[in-house]
C-alpha positions in Angstrom: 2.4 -12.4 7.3 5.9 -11.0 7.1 9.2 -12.3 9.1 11.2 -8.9 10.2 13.8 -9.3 7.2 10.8 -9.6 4.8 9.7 -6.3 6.4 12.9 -4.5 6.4 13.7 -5.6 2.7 9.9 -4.2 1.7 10.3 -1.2 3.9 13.7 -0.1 1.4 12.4 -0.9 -1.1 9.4 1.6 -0.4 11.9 4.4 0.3 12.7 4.5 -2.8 9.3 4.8 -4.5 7.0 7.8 -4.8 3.4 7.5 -3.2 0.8 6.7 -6.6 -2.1 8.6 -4.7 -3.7 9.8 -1.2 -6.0 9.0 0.6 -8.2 13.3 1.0 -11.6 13.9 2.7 -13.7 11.4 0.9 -12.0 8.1 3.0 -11.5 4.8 1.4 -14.2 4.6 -1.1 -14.7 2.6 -4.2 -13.2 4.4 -6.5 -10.0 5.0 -4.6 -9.7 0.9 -4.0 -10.4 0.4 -7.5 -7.7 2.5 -8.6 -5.4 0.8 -6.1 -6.2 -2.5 -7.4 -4.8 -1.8 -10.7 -2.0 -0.2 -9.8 -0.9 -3.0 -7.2 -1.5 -5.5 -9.4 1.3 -3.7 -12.0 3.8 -2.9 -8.9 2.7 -5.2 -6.4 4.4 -2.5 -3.9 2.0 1.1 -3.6 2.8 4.2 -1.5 -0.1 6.1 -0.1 -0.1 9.2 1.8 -3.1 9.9 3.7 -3.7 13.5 4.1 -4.8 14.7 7.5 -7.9 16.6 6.2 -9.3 13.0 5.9 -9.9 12.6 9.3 -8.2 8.8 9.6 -5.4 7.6 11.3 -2.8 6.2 9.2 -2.2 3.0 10.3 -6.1 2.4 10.6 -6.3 3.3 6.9 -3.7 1.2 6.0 -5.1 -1.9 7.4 -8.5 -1.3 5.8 -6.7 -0.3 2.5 -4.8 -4.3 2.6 -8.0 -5.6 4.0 -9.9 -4.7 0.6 -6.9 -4.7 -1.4 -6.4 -8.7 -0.3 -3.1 -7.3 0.7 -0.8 -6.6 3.6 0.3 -3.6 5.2 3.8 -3.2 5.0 4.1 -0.1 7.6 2.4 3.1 8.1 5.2 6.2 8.8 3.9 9.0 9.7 1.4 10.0 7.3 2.6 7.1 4.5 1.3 3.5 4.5 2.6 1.3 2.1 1.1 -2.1 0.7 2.0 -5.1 -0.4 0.1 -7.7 -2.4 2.0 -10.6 -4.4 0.8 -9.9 -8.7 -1.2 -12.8 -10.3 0.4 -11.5 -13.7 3.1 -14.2 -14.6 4.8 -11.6 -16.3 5.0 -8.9 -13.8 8.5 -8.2 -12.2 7.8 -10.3 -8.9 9.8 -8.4 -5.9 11.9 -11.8 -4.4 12.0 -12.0 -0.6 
């Protein structure tokens, strides 16, 4: 779990980031979390838009996204959620709270 300032330092950090995918009409399948998984593990902070043919709120999608992900959701705005999950890669480019 986030404090506020860990929240508010994630949430401008996402600004500046384009969304890596969306979420369409097929939901949160396996493909779409396996995808996801790779590319968190690399940024370790992911933009997705969830497009409103999909039928899912947001938010809702967020939290089931983190939930599979072994991540958190960072906020959902509007029709973006973003996610955050800390990278097991040493190497990786660790965002510092």
């Amino acid at each position: 779990m986030f404090n506020s300032k860990q929240r508010s330092n994630l949430r401008s950090i996402a600004q500046t980031i384009e969304p890596i995918t969306q979420v369409g009409k097929l939901g949160v399948n396996d493909s779409l979390i396996e995808s996801l998984d790779k590319a968190i593990e690399k940024r370790e902070l992911i933009k997705i838009t969830v497009l409103e043919n999909s039928g899912l709120i947001p938010k809702e999608a967020g939290i089931e996204i983190a939930g599979k992900l072994g991540g958190e959701l960072v906020c959902a705005t509007g029709r973006k959620i973003v996610i955050y999950r800390r990278s097991s890669n040493p190497k990786a480019d660790h965002i510092e709270f």
